[in-house]
ZAZA-272616 format. One record per residue (C-alpha): x, y, z; residue in three letters. Coordinates in nm, 3 decimals. Layout:
# residues N
{site {X; Y; Z}; "ALA"} ...
//
This chain:
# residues 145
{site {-5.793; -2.413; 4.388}; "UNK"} {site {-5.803; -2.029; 4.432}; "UNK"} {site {-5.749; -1.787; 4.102}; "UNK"} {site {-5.674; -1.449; 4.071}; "UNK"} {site {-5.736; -1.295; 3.701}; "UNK"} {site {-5.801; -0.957; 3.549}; "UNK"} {site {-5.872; -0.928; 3.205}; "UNK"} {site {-5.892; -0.511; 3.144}; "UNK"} {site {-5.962; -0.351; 2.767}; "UNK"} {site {-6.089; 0.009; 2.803}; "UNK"} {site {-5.926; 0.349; 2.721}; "UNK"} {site {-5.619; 0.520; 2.952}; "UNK"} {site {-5.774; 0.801; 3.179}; "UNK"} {site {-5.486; 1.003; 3.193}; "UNK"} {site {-5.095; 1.029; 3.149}; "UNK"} {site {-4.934; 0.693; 3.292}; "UNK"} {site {-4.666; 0.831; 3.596}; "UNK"} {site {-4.369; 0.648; 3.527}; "UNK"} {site {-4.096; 0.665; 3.834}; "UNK"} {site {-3.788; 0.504; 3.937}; "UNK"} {site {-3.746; 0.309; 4.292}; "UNK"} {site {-3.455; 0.340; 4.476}; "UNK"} {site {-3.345; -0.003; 4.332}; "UNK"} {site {-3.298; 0.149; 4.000}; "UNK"} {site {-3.646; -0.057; 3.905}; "UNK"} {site {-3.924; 0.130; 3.653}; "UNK"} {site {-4.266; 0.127; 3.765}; "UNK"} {site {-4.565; 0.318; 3.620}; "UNK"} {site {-4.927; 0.349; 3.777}; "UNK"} {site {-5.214; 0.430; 3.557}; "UNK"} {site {-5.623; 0.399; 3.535}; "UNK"} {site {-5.799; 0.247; 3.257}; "UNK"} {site {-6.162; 0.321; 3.241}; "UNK"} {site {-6.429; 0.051; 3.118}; "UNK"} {site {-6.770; 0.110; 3.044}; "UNK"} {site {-7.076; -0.110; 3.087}; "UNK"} {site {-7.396; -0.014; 2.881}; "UNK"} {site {-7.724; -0.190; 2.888}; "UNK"} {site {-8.112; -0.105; 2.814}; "UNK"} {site {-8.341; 0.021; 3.163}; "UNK"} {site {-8.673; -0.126; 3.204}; "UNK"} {site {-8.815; 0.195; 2.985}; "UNK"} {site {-8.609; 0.101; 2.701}; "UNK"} {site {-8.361; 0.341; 2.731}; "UNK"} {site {-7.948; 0.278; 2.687}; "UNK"} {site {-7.745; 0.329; 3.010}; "UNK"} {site {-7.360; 0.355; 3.031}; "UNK"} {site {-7.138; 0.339; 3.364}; "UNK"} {site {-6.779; 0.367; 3.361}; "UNK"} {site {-6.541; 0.220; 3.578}; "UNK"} {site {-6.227; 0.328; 3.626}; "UNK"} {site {-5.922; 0.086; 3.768}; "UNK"} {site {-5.568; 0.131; 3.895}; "UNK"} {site {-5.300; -0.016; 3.734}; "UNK"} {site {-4.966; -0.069; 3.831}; "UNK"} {site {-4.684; -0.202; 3.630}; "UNK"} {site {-4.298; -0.271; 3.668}; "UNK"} {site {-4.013; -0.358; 3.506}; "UNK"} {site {-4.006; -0.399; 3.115}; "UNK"} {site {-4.394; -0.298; 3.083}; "UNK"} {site {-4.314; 0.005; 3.281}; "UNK"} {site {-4.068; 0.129; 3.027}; "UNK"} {site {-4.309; 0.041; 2.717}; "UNK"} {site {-4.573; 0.180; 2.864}; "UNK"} {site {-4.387; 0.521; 2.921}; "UNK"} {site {-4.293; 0.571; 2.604}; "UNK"} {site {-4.616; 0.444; 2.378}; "UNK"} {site {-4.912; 0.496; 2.638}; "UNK"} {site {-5.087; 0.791; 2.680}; "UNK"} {site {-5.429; 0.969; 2.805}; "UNK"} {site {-5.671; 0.797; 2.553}; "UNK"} {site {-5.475; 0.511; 2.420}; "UNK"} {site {-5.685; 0.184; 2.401}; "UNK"} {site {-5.555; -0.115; 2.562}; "UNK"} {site {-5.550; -0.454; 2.708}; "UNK"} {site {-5.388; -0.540; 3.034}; "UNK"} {site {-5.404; -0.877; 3.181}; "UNK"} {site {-5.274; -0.900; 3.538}; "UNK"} {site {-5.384; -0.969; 3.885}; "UNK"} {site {-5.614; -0.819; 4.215}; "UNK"} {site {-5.382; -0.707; 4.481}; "UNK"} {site {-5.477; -0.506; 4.794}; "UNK"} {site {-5.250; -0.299; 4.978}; "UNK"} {site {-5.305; -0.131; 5.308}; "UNK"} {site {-5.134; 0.202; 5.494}; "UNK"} {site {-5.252; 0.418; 5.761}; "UNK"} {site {-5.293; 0.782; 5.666}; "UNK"} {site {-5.154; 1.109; 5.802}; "UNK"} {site {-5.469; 1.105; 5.992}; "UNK"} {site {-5.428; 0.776; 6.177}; "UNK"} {site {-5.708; 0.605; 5.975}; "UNK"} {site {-5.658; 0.312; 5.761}; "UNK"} {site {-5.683; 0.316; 5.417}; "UNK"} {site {-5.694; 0.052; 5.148}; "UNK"} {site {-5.620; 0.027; 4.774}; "UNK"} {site {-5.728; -0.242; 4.539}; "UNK"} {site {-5.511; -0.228; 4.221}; "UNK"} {site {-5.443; -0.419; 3.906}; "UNK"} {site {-5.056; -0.591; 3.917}; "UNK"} {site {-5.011; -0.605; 3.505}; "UNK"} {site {-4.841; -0.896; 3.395}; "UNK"} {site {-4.971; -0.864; 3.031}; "UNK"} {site {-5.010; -0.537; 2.778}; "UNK"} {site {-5.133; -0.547; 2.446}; "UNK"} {site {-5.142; -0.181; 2.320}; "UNK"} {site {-5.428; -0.098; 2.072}; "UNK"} {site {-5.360; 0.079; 1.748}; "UNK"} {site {-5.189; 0.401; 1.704}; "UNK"} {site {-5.360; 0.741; 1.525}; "UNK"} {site {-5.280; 0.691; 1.152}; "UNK"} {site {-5.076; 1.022; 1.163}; "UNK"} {site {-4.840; 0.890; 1.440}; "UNK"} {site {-4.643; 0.600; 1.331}; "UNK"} {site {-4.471; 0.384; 1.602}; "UNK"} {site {-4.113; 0.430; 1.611}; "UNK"} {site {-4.015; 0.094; 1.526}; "UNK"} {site {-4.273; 0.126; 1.241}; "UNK"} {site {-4.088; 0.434; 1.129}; "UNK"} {site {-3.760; 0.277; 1.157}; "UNK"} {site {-3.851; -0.025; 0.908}; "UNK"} {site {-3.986; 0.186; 0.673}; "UNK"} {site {-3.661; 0.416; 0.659}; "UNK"} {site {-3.443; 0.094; 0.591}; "UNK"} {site {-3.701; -0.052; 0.364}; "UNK"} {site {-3.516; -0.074; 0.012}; "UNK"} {site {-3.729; 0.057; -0.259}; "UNK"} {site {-3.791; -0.235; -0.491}; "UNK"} {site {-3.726; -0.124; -0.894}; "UNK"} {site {-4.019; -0.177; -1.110}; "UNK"} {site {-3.899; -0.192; -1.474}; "UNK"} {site {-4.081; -0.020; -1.709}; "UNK"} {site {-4.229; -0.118; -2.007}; "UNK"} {site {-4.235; 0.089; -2.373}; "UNK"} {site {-4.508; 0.015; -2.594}; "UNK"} {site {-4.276; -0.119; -2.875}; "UNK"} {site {-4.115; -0.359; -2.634}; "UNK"} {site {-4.227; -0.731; -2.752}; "UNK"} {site {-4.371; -0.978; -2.461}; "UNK"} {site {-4.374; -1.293; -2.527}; "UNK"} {site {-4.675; -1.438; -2.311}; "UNK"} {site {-4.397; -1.704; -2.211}; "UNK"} {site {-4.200; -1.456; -2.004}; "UNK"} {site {-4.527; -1.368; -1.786}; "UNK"} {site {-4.476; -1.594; -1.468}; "UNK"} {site {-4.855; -1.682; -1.406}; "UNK"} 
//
C-alpha cells in the first residue's frame, strides 16, 4: 500500500498569488516556511527553516485569498506532487509542491476581527440587564440558584 501525506504548520512567507484559469477555476500558490531547531554537540540551539510550495484550488483558493497573508500561521494538510517542464533554455526542470486538500487558518491579530466574526457581533442583540435599586425587596426565593 503506497501513501502520500503532508502535514504542514509553519508561518506564510509571503502574499498568497491567487489567479483565475481559463476554466473560470481559482487557484492560489503560496510557501509556508517551517523551522526545525535542535541543540549541536557544543550545546548550542540551532534553527533551519524550510520553506514549501503550496498550491491550492477551488474553494481553498478563494478562502485563502481573502484571510491569508505574509505571516499568517497555518495548517495545510495535502499531498507531494511533482511536476516537470523544460525551460526556455532547453533544460529540464522539476518542481515538488504541496496539493492542499486541508486548511486550518491560525488565529487572527486581536485588532483585526474576521469578517464573519464582525458580522455576528453587529446582529448580536444586546441582552437587557435589569437593574436593581437598593429599596427594591428580594426575596431569596426569586434568585434561581
Amino acid at each position: 500500500m503506497n501513501f502520500n501525506r503532508v502535514i504542514l504548520i509553519g508561518n506564510i512567507a509571503a502574499d498568497p498569488e491567487v489567479r483565475t484559469t481559463p476554466s473560470g477555476q481559482q487557484v492560489a500558490s503560496l510557501r509556508i516556511a517551517t523551522n526545525r531547531t535542535w541543540t549541536d554537540k557544543q550545546g548550542a540551539k540551532q534553527s533551519q527553516a524550510e520553506f514549501h510550495n503550496v498550491v491550492a484550488w477551488g474553494r481553498l483558493a478563494e478562502i485563502i485569498s481573502q484571510y491569508v497573508q505574509k505571516g499568517s500561521l497555518m495548517m495545510i494538510e495535502g499531498r507531494l506532487q511533482t511536476r516537470s517542464w523544460e525551460g526556455k533554455d532547453g533544460v529540464k526542470r522539476y518542481r515538488t509542491e504541496v496539493i492542499a486538500e486541508n486548511i486550518q487558518l491560525g488565529p487572527k491579530g486581536a485588532g483585526t476581527p474576521s469578517p464573519a466574526k464582525q458580522e455576528a457581533k453587529d446582529t448580536k442583540q444586546e441582552e437587557e440587564i435589569p437593574v436593581i435599586e437598593e429599596d427594591d425587596d428580594i426575596d431569596v426565593k426569586d434568585i434561581p440558584f
